[in-house]
N, C-alpha and C positions, 0 to 999 in steps of 0.2 A: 675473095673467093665467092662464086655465085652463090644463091640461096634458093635458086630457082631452078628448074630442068623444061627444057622444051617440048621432051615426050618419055613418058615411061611404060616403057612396055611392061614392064612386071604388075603383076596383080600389089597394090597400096598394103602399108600394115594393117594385119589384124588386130584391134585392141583388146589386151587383157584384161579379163573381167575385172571388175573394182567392188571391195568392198567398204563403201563410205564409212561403214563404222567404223574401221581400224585407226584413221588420220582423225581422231576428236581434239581438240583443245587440251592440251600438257596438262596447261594451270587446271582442267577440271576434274583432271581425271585421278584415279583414287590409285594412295601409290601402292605401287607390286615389289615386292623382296627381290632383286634380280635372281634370276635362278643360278646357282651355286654349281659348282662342278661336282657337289655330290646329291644334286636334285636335279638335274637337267640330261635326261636319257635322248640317245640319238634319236632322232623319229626313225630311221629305219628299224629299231627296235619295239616302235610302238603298240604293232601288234599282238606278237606274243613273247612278253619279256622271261624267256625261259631262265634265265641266269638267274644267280641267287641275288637280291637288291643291293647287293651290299659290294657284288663285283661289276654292277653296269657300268657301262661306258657314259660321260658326258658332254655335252655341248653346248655350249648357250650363245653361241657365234654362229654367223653364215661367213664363209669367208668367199669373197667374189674376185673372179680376175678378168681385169679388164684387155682385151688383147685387141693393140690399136698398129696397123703398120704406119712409118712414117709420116703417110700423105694424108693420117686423120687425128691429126693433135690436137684439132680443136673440138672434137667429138671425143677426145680422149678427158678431154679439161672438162669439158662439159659433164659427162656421165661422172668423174671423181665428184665434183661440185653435189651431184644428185644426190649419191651415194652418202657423201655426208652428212649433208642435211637430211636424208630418211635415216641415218645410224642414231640422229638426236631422237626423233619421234620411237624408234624402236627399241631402244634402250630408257628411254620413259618409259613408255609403254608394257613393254612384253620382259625388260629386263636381256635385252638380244643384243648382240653387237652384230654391226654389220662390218665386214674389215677388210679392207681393199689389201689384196696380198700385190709383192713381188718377187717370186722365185727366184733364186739363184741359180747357176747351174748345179752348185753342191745338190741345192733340192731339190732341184729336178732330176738329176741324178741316182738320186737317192729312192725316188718315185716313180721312178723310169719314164714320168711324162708332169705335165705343168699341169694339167686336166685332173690329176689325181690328187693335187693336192685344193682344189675348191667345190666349192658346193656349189655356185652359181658363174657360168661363163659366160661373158658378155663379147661376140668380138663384134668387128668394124672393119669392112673394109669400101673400099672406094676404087681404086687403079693396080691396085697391088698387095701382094702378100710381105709381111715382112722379109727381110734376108735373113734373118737371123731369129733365135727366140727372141732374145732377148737384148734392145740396144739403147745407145746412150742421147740423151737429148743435152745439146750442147748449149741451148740457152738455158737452161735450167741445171745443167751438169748431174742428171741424174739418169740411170739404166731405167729402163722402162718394159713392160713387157708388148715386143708388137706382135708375134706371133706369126711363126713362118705357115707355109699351105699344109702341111705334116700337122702343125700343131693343131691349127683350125678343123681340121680331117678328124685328128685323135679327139676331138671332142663331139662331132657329129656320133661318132663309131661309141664312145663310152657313154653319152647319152643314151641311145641303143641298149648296150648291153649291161648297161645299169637298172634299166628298168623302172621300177619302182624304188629305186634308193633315190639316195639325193644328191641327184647332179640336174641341175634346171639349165638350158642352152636357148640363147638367141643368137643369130649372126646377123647382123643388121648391113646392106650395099646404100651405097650414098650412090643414085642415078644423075646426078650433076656433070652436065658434060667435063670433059677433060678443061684445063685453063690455056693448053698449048699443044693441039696435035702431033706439031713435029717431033714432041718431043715423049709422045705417047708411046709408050712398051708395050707395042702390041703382042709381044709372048705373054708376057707378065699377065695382060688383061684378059687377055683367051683366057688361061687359067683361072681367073677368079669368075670369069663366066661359065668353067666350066664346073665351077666348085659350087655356084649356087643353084646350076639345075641338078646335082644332089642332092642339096641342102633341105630343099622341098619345107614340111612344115616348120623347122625351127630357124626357117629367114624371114627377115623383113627388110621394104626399102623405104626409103623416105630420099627426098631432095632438099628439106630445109630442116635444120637442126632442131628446131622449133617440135616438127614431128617425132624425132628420133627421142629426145626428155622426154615427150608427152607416151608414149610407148613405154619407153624404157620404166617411168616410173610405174605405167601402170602395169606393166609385169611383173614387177617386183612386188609392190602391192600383195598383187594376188600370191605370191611365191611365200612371200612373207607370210599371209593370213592364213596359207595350205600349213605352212612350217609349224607357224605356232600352234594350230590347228593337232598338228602330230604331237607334238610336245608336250600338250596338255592332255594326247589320248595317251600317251604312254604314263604322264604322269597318275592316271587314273587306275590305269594296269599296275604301277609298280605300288601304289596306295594297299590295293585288293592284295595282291602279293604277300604285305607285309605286314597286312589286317590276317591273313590267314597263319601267316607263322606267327601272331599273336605279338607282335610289337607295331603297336596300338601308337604309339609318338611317332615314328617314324612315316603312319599307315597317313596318320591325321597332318601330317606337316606336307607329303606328297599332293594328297587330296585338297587342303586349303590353297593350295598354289595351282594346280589344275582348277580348281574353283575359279579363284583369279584371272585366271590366262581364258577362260571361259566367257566372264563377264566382259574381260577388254575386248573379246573375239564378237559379244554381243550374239551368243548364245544361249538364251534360257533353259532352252528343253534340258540342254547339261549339264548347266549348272545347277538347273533345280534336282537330276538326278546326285550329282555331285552332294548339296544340301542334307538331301536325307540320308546317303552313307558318313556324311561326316555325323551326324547329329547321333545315328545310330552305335557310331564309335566313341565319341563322348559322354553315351549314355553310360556305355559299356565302359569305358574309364572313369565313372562316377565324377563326372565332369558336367553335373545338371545345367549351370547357367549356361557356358558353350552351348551346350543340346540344343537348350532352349532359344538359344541366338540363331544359330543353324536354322533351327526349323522356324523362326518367323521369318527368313530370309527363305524358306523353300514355300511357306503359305504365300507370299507376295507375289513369287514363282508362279507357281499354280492359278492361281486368281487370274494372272495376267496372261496364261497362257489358255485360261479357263479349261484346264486340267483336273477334272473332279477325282479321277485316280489316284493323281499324287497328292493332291488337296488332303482326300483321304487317309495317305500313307503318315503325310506331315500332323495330322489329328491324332491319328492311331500312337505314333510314335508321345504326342504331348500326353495322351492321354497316361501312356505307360510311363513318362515323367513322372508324372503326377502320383501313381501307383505306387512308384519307387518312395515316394514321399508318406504314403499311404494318405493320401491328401484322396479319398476316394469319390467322395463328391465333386472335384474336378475331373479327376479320372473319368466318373462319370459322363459326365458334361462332355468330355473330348470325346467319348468315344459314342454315342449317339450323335453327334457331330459329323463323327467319320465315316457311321455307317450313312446317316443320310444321303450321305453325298454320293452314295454306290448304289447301285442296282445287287438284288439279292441275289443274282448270278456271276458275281464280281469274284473276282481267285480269292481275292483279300475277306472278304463282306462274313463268312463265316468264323475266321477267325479274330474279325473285330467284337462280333457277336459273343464268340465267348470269352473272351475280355470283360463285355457289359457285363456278364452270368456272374461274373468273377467279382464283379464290381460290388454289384448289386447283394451278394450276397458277403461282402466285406460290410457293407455298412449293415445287414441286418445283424451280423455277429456282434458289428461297434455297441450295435443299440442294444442289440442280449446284453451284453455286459456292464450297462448303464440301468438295467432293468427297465429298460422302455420299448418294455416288448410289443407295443402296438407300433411301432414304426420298423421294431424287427421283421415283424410279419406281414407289413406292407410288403419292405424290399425282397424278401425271400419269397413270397408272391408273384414280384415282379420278375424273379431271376424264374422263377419254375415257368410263367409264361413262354419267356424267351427260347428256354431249353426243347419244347415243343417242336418251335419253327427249326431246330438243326437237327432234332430227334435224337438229346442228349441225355441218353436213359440214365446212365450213370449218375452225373450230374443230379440229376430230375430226383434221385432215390435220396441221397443225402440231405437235398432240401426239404424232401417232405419227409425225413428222420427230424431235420431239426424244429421242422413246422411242429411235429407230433409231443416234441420234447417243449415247443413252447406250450402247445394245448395242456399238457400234463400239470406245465408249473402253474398253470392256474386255476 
């Protein structure tokens, strides 16, 4: 069979974006829990998971169907080949099966079309459409799916009215002359020429198979990177969800796995957001070393994204660690930390502020009670300056009650 074409009138494939980070080295890469049929929400729910968490739906599969008519079996071999070698990298990776289906007529039946039962349809055609959905290859003795012009149609059409779900469509034309005119269907072919000036955006041609792999994977590629992409925002939403009905295990097992799927995706900005929610619910679980894990993983974040904001959040948050501990001289320490890092018109910058107030006048109590009241009245000193700059009269009044109570004991 040729490899080559003499002339192609069709505009060449468009190549789908790539993202390099996703294909890293197995052996490097840091391992992911796969996701679990009761942690893996459909991405078309990932925007607003209105359901209660505990009824979501799950997936942790793309199921693809490959739909090849007769005259492209070696483009059929080809793309299964692909398919399985990226199901190895993605089930490393993201915890995802990729799973080459084959309908039955029971399931298809059942579905009323072959399109509805996948999430990503790949066909093929060259000279013709299949006869049949579904047929039998006799060196191999096994049904295959070649897909008649109806089927290839219903997938154009449900791509469409699918919309933003998840159904991904290429139909890829091999422009390689015929191998034997005489024996060329020229009904057959009319129609598949006339199927791909419908086809418009989700076709492409190629004349050596060479091009159709190098395509095909990087479509999927991207498909995959969107996918998991979705899977780790719903993950994020079903987290918040279950932080807000206050089961706190269930909030932090959603979110450390969107964490994950984040890092392999090679997204900081949301991981390091992801970071400071888990840390904050660990705090709130009286889970300090977590916390504490958490947020040196959102400070490294931050640094590298040189994000003074969240820098700050990730401070503010060790500081109140620390607090928890009544370790107040860390406290301390974090939280002038956190404010430097902010301009004093920052949303955060006042309430780090009286944090410090807070602080500052925890250690001058420690020192009352020690009777070393010249360090008491340094720090309540130092809290009454600070109360100035947020104009904390309240505040302001208590400390110079206690100032007045140290003046007295002496």
């Amino acid at each position: 069979m040729p490899e080559s074409v003499h002339a192609a009138p069709e505009t060449p494939i468009a190549r789908a974006p790539i993202n390099e980070s996703v294909w890293r080295d197995v052996e490097t890469a840091p391992t992911i829990i796969p996701l679990s049929s009761e942690t893996a929400p459909l991405p078309e729910n990932a925007a607003a998971p209105s359901a209660a968490p505990n009824e979501r739906r799950a997936q942790n599969r793309l199921r693809i169907l490959l739909a090849t008519p007769s005259d492209v079996q070696t483009e059929r071999a080809l793309l299964t080949e692909l398919v399985q070698e990226m199901n190895a990298h993605t089930r490393a990776r993201f915890g995802l099966e990729l799973e080459l289906i084959t309908p039955t007529a029971a399931d298809i039946a059942n579905a009323q079309s072959a399109v509805a039962l996948t999430d990503i349809f790949i066909g093929v055609c060259w000279l013709h459409f299949g006869s049949l959905t579904a047929e039998h290859d006799g060196a191999t003795n096994a049904n295959y799916f070649a897909g008649t012009e109806n089927d290839f149609t219903l997938a154009l059409e449900q791509t469409d009215e699918r919309g933003g779900g998840w159904l991904r469509t290429v139909i890829y034309r091999s422009i390689r002359p015929p191998l034997d005119l005489l024996h060329l269907n020229v009904g057959e072919y009319t129609r598949v020429q006339q199927f791909f000036e419908r086809a418009n955006a989700l076709a492409g041609v190629y004349s050596e198979t060479s091009e159709l792999r190098a395509d095909a994977r990087a479509r999927l590629e991207a498909w995959i990177y969107n996918y998991v992409s979705d899977l780790a925002n719903a993950l994020t939403e079903y987290g918040a969800t279950f932080a807000g009905a206050g089961q706190l295990a269930e909030a932090l097992a959603d979110l450390e796995q969107a964490g994950a799927l984040y890092r392999e995706l090679d997204l900081p900005a949301q991981e390091l957001n992801l970071q400071l929610q888990v840390a904050a619910l660990y705090r709130q679980n009286h889970q300090a070393a977590q916390a504490a894990d958490a947020l040196d993983a959102a400070q490294k974040l931050a640094l590298t994204l040189q994000d003074n904001n969240a820098a700050a959040l990730a401070l503010h948050q060790r500081g109140l660690l620390a607090a928890d501990a009544q370790d107040w001289n860390a406290a301390l320490e974090a939280f002038q930390r956190a404010r430097a890092s902010l301009q004093p018109d920052a949303a955060t910058y006042r309430d780090i502020l009286a944090d410090e107030i807070s602080a500052y006048e925890q250690l001058g109590d420690t020192a009352r009670q020690t009777a070393d009241n010249a360090t008491a009245q340094t720090n309540y000193h130092n809290a009454l300056a600070l109360t100035q700059e947020i104009d904390d009269m309240p505040h302001a009044v208590v400390l110079w009650q206690k100032l007045a109570e140290l003046a007295t004991a002496r």
